[in-house]
C-alpha positions as CSV (number, residue, x, y, z in Angstrom):
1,X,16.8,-24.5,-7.9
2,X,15.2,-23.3,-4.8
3,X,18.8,-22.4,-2.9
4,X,19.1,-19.7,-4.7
5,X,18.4,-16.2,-3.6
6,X,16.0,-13.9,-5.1
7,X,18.0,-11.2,-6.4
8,X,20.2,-14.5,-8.2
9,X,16.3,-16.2,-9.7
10,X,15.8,-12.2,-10.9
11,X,19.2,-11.7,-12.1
12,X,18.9,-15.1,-14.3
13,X,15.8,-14.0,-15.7
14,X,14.9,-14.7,-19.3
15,X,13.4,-10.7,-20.2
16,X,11.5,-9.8,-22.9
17,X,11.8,-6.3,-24.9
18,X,9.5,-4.1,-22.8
19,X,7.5,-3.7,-26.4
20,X,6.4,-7.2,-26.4
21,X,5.1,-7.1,-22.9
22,X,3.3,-3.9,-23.9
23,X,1.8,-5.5,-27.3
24,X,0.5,-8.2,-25.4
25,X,-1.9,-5.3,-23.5
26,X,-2.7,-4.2,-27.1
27,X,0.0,-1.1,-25.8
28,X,1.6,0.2,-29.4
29,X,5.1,0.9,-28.6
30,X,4.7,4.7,-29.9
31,X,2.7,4.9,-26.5
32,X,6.0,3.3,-24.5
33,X,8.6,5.5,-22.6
34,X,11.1,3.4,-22.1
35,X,13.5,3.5,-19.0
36,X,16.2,1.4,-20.7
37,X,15.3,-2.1,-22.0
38,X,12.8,-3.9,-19.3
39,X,10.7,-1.1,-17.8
40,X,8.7,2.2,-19.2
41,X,6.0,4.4,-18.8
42,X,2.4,4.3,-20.8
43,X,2.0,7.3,-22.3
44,X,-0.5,9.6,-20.6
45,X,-2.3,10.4,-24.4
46,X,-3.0,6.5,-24.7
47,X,-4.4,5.9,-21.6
48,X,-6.8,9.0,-22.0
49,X,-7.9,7.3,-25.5
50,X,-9.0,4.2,-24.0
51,X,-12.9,4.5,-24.7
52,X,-15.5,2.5,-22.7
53,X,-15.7,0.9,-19.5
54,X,-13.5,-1.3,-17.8
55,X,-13.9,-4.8,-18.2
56,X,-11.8,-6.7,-16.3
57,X,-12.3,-8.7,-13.0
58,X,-10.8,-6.8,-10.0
59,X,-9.0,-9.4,-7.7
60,X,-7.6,-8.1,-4.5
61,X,-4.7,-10.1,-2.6
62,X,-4.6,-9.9,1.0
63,X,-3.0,-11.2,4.0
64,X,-3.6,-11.9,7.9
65,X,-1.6,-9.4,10.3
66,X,2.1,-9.9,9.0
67,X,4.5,-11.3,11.0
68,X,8.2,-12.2,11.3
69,X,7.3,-15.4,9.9
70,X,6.5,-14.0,6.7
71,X,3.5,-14.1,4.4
72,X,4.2,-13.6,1.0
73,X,1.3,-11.0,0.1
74,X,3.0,-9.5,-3.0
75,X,4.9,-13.0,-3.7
76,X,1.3,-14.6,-4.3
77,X,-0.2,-11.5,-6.4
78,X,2.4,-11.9,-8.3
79,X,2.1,-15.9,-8.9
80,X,-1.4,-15.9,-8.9
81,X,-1.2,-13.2,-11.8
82,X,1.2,-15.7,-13.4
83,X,-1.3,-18.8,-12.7
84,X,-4.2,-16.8,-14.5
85,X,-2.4,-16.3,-17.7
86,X,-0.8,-20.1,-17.6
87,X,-4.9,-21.4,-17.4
88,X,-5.2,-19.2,-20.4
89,X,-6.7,-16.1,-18.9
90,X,-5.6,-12.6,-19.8
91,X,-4.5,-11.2,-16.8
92,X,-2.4,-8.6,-15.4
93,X,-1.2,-7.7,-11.8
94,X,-1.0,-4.3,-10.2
95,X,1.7,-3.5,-7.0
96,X,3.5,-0.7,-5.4
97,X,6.6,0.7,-5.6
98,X,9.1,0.1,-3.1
99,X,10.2,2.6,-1.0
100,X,13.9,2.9,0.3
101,X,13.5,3.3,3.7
102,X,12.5,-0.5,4.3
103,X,14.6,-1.9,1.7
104,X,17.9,-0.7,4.0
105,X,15.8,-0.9,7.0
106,X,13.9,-4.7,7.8
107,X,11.1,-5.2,5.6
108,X,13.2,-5.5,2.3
109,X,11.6,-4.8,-1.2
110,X,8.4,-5.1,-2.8
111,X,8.6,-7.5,-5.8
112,X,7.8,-10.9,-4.9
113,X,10.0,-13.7,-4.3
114,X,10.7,-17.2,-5.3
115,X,10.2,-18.0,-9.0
116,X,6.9,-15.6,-8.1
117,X,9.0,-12.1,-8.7
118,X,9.0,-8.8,-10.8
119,X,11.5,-7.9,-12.7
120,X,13.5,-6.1,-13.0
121,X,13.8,-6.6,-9.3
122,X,16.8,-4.5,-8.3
123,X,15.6,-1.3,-10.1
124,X,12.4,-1.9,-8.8
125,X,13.7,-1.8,-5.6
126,X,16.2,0.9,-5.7
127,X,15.5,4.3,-7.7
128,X,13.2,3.0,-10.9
129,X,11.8,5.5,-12.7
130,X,12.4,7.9,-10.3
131,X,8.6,8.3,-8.9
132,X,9.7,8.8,-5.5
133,X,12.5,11.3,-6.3
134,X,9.6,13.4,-8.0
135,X,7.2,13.2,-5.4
136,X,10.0,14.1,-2.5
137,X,10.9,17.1,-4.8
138,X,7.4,18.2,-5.2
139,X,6.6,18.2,-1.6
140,X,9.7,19.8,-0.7
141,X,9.1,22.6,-2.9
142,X,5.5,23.5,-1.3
143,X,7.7,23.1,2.0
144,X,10.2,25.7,0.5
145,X,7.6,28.1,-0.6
146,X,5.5,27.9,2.4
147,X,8.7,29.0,4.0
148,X,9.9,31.9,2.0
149,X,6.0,33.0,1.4
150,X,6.5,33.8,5.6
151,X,9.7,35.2,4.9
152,X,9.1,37.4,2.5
153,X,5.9,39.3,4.1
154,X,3.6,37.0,4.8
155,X,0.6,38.6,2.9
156,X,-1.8,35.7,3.5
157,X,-1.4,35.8,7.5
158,X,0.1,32.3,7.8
159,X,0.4,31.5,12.0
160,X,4.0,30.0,12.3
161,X,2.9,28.2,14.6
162,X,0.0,26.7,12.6
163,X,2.0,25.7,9.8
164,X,1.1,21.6,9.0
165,X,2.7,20.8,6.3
166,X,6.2,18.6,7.2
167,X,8.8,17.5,5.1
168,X,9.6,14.1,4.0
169,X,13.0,12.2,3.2
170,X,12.7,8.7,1.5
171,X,14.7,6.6,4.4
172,X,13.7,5.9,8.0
173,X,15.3,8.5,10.2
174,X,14.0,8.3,13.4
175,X,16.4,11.9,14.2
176,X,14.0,13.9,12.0
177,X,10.9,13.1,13.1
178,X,10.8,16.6,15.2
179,X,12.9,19.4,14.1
180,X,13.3,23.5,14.7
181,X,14.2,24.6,11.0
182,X,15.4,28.1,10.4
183,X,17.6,28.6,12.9
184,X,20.9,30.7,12.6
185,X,19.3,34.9,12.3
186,X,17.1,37.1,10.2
187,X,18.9,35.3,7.2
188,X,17.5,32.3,7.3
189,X,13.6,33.1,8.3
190,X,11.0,32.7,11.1
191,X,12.6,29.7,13.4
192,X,9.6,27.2,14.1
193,X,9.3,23.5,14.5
194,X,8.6,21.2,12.2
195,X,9.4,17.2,11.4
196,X,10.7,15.0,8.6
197,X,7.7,12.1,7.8
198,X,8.8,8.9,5.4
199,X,8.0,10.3,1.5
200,X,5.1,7.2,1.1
201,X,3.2,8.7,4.0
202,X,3.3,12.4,2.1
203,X,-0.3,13.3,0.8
204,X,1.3,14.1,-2.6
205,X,2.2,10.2,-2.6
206,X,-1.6,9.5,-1.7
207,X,-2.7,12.0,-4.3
208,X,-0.8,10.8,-7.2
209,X,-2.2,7.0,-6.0
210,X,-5.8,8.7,-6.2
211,X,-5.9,11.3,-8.8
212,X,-7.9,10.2,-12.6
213,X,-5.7,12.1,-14.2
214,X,-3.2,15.4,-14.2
215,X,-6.1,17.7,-14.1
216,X,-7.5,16.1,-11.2
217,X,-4.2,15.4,-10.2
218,X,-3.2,19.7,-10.2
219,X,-6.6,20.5,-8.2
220,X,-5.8,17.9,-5.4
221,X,-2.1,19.3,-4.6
222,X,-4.2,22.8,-4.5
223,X,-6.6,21.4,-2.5
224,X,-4.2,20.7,0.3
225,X,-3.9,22.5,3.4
226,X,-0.7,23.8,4.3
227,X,-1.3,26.2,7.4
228,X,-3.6,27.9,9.0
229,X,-4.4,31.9,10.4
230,X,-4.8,33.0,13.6
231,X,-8.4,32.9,13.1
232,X,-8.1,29.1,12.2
233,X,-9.0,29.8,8.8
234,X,-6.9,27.5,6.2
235,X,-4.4,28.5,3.5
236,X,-3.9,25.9,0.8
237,X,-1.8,24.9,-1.4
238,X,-2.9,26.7,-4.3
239,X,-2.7,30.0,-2.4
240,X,1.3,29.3,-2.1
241,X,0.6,29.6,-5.9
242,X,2.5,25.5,-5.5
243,X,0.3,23.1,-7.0
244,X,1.0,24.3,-11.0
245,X,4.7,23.4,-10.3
246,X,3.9,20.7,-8.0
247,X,2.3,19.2,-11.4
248,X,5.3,20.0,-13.7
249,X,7.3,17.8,-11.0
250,X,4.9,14.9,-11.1
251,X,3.6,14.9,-15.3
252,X,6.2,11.6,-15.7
253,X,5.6,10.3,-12.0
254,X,1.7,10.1,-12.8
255,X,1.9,7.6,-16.0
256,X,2.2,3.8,-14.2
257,X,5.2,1.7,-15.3
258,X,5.0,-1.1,-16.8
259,X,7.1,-4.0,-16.1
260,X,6.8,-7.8,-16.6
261,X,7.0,-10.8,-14.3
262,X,9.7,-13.6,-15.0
263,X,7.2,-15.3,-16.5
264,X,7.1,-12.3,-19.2
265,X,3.4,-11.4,-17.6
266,X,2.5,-7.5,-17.9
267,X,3.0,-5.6,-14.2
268,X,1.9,-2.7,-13.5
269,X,3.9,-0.8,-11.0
270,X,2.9,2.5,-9.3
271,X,2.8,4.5,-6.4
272,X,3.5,3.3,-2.8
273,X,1.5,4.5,0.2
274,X,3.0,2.6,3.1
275,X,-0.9,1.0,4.8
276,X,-0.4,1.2,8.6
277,X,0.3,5.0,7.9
278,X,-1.5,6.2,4.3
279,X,-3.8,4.2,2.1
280,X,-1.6,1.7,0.8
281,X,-2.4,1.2,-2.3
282,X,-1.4,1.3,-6.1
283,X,-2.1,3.7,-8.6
284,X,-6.1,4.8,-9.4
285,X,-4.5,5.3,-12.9
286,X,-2.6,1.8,-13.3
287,X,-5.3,0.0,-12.1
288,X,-8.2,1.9,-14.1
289,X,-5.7,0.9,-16.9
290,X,-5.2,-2.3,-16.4
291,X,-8.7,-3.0,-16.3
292,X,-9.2,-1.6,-19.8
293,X,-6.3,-3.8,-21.1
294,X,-6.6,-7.2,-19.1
295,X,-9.3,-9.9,-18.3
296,X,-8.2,-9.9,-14.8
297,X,-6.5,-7.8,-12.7
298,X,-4.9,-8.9,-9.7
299,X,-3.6,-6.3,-6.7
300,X,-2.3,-6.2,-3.6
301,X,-2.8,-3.9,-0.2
302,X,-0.5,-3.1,2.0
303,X,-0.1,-5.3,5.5
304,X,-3.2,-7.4,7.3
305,X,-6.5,-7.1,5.7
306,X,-7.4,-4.9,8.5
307,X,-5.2,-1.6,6.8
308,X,-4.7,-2.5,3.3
309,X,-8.1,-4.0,2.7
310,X,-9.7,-2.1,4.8
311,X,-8.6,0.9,2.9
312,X,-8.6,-0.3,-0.5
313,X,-12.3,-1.2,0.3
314,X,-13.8,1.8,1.8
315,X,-10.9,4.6,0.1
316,X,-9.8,3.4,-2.6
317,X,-12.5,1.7,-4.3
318,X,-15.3,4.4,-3.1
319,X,-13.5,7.3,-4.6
320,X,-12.3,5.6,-8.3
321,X,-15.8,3.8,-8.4
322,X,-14.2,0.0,-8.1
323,X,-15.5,-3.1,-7.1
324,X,-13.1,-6.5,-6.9
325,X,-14.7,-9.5,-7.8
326,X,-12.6,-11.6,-5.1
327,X,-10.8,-11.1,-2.4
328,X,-7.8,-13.4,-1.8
329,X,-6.3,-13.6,1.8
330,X,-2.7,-15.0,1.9
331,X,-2.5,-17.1,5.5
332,X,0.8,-19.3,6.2
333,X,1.1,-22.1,8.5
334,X,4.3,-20.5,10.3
335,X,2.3,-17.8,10.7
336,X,-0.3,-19.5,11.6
337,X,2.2,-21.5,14.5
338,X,3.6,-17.7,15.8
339,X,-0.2,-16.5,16.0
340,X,-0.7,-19.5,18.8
341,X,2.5,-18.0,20.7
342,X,5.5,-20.2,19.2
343,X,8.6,-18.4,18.8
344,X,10.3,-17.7,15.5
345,X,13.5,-20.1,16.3
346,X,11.3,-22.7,16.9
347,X,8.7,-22.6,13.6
348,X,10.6,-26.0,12.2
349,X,8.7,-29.1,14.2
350,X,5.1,-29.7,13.4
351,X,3.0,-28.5,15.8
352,X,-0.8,-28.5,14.8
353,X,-2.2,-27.5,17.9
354,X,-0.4,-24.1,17.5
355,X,-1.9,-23.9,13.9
356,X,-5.6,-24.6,15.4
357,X,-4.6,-22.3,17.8
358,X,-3.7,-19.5,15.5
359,X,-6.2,-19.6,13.1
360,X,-8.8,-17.3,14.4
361,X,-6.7,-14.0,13.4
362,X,-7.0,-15.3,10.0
363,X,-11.1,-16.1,10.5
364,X,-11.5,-12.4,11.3
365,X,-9.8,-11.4,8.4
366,X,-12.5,-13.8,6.6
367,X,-15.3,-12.5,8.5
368,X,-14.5,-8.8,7.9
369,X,-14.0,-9.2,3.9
370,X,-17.4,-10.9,3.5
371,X,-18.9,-7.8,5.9
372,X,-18.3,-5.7,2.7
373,X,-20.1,-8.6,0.4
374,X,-16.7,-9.8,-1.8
375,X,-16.3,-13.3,-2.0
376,X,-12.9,-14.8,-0.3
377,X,-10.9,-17.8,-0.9
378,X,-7.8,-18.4,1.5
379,X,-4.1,-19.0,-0.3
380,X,-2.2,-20.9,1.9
381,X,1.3,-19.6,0.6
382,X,3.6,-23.1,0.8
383,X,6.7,-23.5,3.2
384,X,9.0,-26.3,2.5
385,X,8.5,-27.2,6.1
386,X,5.1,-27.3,6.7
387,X,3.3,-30.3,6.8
388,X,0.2,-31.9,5.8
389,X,-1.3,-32.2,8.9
390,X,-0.6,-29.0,9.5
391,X,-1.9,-27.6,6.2
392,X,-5.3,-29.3,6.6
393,X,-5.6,-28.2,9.9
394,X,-5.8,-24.7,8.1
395,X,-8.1,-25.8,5.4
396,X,-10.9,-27.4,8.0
397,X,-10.6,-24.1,10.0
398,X,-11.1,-21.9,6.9
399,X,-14.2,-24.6,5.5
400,X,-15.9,-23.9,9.3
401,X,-15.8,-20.0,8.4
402,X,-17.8,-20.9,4.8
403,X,-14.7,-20.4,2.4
404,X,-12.2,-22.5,0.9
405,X,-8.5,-22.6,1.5
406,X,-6.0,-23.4,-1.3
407,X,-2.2,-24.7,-1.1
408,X,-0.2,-22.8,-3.5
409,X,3.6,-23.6,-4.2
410,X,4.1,-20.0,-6.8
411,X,7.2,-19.3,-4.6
412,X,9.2,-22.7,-5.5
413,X,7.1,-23.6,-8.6
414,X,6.1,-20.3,-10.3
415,X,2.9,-20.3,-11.8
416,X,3.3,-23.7,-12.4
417,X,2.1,-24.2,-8.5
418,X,-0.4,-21.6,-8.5
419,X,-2.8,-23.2,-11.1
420,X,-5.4,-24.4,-8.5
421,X,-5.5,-21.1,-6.9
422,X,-6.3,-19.2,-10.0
423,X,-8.9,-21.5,-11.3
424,X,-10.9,-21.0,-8.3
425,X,-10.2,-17.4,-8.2
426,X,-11.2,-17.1,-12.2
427,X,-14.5,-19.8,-11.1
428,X,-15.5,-16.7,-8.5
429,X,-15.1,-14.0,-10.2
430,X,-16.8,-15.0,-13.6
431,X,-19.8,-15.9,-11.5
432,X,-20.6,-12.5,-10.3
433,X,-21.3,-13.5,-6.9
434,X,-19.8,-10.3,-5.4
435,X,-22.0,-7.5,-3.8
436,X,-19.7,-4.9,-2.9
437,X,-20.2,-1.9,-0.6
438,X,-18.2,0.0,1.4
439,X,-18.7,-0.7,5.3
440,X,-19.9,2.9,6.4
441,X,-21.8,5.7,4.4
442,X,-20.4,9.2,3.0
443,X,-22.6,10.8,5.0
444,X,-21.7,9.0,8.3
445,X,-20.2,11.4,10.8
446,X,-16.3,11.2,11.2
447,X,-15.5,10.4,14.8
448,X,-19.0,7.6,13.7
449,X,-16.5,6.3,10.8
450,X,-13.4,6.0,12.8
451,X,-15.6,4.5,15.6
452,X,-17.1,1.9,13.2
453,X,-13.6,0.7,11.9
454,X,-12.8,0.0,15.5
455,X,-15.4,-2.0,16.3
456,X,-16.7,-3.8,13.5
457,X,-12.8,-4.6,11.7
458,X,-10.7,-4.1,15.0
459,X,-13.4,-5.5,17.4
460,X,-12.4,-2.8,19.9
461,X,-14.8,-2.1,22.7
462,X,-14.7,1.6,22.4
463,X,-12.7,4.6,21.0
464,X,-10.3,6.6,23.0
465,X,-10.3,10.4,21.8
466,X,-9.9,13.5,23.9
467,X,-12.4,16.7,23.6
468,X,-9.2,18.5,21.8
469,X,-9.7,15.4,18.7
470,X,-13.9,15.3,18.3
471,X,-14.0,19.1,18.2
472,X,-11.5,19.1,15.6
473,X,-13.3,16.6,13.7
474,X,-16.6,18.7,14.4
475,X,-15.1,21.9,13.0
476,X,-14.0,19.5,9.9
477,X,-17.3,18.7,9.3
478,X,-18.7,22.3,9.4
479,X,-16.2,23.0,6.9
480,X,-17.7,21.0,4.5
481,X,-14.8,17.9,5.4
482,X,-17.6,15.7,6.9
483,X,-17.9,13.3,3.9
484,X,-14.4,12.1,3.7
485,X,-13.8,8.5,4.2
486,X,-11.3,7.8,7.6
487,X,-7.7,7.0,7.0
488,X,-6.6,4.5,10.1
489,X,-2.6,4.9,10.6
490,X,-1.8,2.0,12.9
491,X,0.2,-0.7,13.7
492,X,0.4,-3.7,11.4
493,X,0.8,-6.7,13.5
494,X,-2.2,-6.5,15.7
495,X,-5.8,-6.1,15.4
496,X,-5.5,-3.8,18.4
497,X,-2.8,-0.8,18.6
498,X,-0.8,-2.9,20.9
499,X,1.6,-5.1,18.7
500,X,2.1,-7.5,20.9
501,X,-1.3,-8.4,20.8
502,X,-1.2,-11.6,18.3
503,X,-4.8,-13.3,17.5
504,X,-7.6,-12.0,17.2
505,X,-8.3,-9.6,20.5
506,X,-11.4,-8.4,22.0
507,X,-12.2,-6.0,24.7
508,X,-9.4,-3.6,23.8
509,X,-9.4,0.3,23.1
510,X,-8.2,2.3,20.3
511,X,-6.4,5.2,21.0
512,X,-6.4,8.3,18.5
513,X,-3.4,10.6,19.7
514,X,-4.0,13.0,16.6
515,X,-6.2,13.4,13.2
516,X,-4.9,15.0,10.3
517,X,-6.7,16.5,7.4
518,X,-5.6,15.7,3.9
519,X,-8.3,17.6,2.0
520,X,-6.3,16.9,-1.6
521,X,-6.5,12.8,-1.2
522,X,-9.9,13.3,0.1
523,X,-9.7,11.3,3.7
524,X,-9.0,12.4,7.3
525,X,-6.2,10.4,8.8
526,X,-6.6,8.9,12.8
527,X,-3.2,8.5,14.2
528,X,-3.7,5.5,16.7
529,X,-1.6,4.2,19.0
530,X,2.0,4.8,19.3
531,X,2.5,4.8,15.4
532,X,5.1,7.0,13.5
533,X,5.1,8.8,10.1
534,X,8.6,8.6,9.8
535,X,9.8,4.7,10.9
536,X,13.2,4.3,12.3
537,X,15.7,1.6,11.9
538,X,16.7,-1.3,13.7
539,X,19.5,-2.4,15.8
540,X,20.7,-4.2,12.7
541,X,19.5,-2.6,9.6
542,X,19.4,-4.3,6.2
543,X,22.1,-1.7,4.5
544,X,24.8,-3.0,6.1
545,X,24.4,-6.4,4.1
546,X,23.8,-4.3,0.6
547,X,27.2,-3.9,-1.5
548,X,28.3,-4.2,-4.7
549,X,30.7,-7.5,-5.9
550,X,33.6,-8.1,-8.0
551,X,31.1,-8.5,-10.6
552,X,29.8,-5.3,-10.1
553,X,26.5,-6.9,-8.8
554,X,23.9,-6.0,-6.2
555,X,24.2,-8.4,-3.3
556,X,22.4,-7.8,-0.4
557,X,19.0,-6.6,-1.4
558,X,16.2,-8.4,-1.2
């Protein structure tokens, strides 16, 4: 069973009628849009009928900084979602969208793997519902209208050369990331420069993730600012007269999708901010849903606990009013092995020293969780090749930090192999042990915030920011900005901005080469290091092994 592939376990699924998944959520079908037989949308009038508080536990899947080795972050949200329900618990599980860039560049999609997968996989992974499509159009029309607002007269005094808001394209393309558009006479405008980012790292993608609903949803896409006047003052959205038809685009893209696992366990499936550059995080919606509808809710943030976490933890939850109940951190022993310097080819012997060695990335990762009072237990996500000696290396290391480290085998098993991680993850979270609060205060200044991610998550000495960045961040705060939670856009693989730097580093600097203000998501991003908004591809990128078969099947993608 375990040779085969994952787009061959998803293809030989055994789906259920997208209505049955939804009746198990107590979802009436009426309420279903369906996108063919195994996905749909809940309809926006249901969810705003669902009276009372949420009830469900919040469970938040993590990982240690990713590397090649792999982790299996969404693989273990997903079988730990599956593990709940087999023990008996209601549960359902909560995860991004993939975006299209990574799937044809390295990173591949976003739907699990193993016997631990989403289905349907291969829509999931390609164009789904079309979420993406929507928010790419509705960002490029505010970028057409900012455009031909200039063009035709320019009656609110736009500077050309203030103008902020990019464009985005759904695919890494390194050759856009600066451009000069308008070029080629009077015709065609005022010729300026400008730049393509990736669509997940647009702020309508981080406003559709953090928006209640579509009236919140319409006043954040106003809220945004798009340039500014020669007297720095800025000009939003909603004075493009943009965000009304920004909403039109968006009314479908807002309602989550629902899909199922191949157990036939309710998935939510929404939104997709990329975490080294946005929030990276599901849906506000699907998860405020889900928590209405399920016992337990299991979700997953983007990259190393110190992004995704991070930012689910002081963004995320802070602005929708959340609190998880547990905190799972996804470790492996290869990665364990690369994290004490052995090279990918050479993963396969035992070697615990390099385990022991490699362990204190994921203790940080332990120590900063419990720094915002959630409980943690460790999944050690199971490799056919690791051994025991090596896995128990991992589980004293983990018992010296004060939590408990758990072998799960979801991957080869399903949720068959994740039973012992969910009963200790359903143990924590009935007993109420968490204590949650976000690591700095709203009123906190902004440079203060940034500064306190970098020393208290990063462990970084000090913060590198020239007079140009703190007196933008001043003039911010005198513009009534100064309560916005920080956005940290920075590499995944390290603690530091260097991602070389494996471990758990100390004495290092952070960098900030540029802040950006996105007043509609409600956060000021910190652009660290030498991290891009629109990724490139590598030497050797994933699309050329994507085809079609005789068949007429996907191979290729996974």
């Amino acid at each position: 069973m375990a040779h085969l592939s994952d787009i061959e376990i998803a293809r030989a699924a055994s789906k259920k009628p997208i209505q049955e998944i939804g009746a198990r959520l107590g979802i009436p079908p009426e309420h279903l849009l369906p996108y063919g037989h195994d996905k749909a949308k809940v309809g926006q009038g249901f969810i705003d009928g669902l009276q009372g508080n949420a009830t469900g536990k919040l469970i938040l899947v993590t990982a240690i900084n990713p590397t090649p080795a792999g982790e299996g972050k969404t693989t273990t949200t997903v079988g730990l979602g599956d593990g709940l329900n087999r023990i008996g618990r209601r549960a359902a599980i909560c995860i991004r969208e993939a975006s299209l860039g990574p799937n044809f560049g390295m990173k591949g999609g976003a739907a699990g793997g193993g016997y631990a997968q989403v289905v349907p996989m291969e829509d999931m992974n390609l164009h789904f519902t079309g979420d993406f499509h929507a928010i790419t159009s509705a960002h490029s029309l505010l970028a057409a209208m900012i455009d031909n607002h200039i063009y035709w007269g320019n009656a609110l005094e736009i500077d050309t050369r203030r103008v902020v808001w990019r464009r985005v394209v759904d695919m890494n393309d390194r050759a856009l990331r600066q451009i000069t558009c308008s070029l080629g006479g009077v015709a065609n405008g005022f010729p300026r420069e400008s730049g393509f980012d990736i669509t997940v790292a647009s702020e309508v993608m981080a406003i559709l993730c953090l928006a209640r609903d579509l009236a919140d949803l319409e006043k954040r896409l106003g809220d945004m600012i798009v340039a500014y006047r020669r007297d720095r003052s800025p000009v939003h959205a909603r004075d493009i007269g943009a965000d009304g038809a920004m909403t039109v685009l968006l009314k479908d893209a807002m309602q989550p999708n629902l899909v199922q696992t191949l157990e036939n366990n309710p998935a939510f499936v929404h939104g997709g901010p990329f975490a080294n550059i946005a929030h990276g995080c599901n849906s506000v919606t699907a998860t405020a849903t889900a928590l209405k509808l399920a016992d337990y809710v299991v979700t997953e943030a983007g990259f190393g606990a110190d992004l995704g976490a991070e930012k689910f933890l002081n963004i995320k939850c802070r602005k929708a009013g959340l609190a998880p109940s547990c905190v799972v951190v996804v470790a492996t022993v290869r990665a364990m092995k690369m994290n004490g310097g052995v090279a990918k080819a050479d993963l396969g012997p035992e070697n615990v020293a390099a385990v022991r060695k490699g362990c204190p990335n994921l203790g940080r990762h332990i120590e900063n969780i419990k720094s915002f009072g959630v409980p943690v237990v460790v999944a050690i996500n199971h490799f056919v090749t690791d051994t025991e000696a090596e896995v128990q290396a991992v589980r004293d290391y983990v018992a010296e930090q004060g939590a408990e480290a758990i072998v799960s085998r979801h991957w080869e098993l399903g949720s068959a192999g994740a039973e012992d991680l969910a009963r200790k993850v359903a143990e924590i979270a009935d007993a109420d042990m968490a204590n949650f609060a976000p690591i700095y205060p709203d009123d906190m200044g902004l440079f203060d915030k940034i500064d306190t991610i970098a020393k208290r998550i990063y462990r970084a000495d000090e913060v590198l920011a020239d007079k140009k960045i703190r007196d933008q961040l001043r003039q911010w705060e005198e513009q009534g900005y100064g309560h916005l939670p920080v956005c940290m856009a920075k590499t995944q693989y390290s603690f530091s901005t260097d991602p070389s730097l494996r471990g758990a580093p100390t004495g290092h600097s952070v960098p900030v080469r540029e802040v950006r203000l996105s007043a509609g998501a409600g956060f000021v991003v910190a652009i660290c290091g030498e991290i891009m908004t629109m990724p490139g591809l590598p030497s050797r990128p994933a699309a050329e092994a994507i085809r079609l078969n005789e068949a007429g099947d996907i191979e290729g993608l996974f």
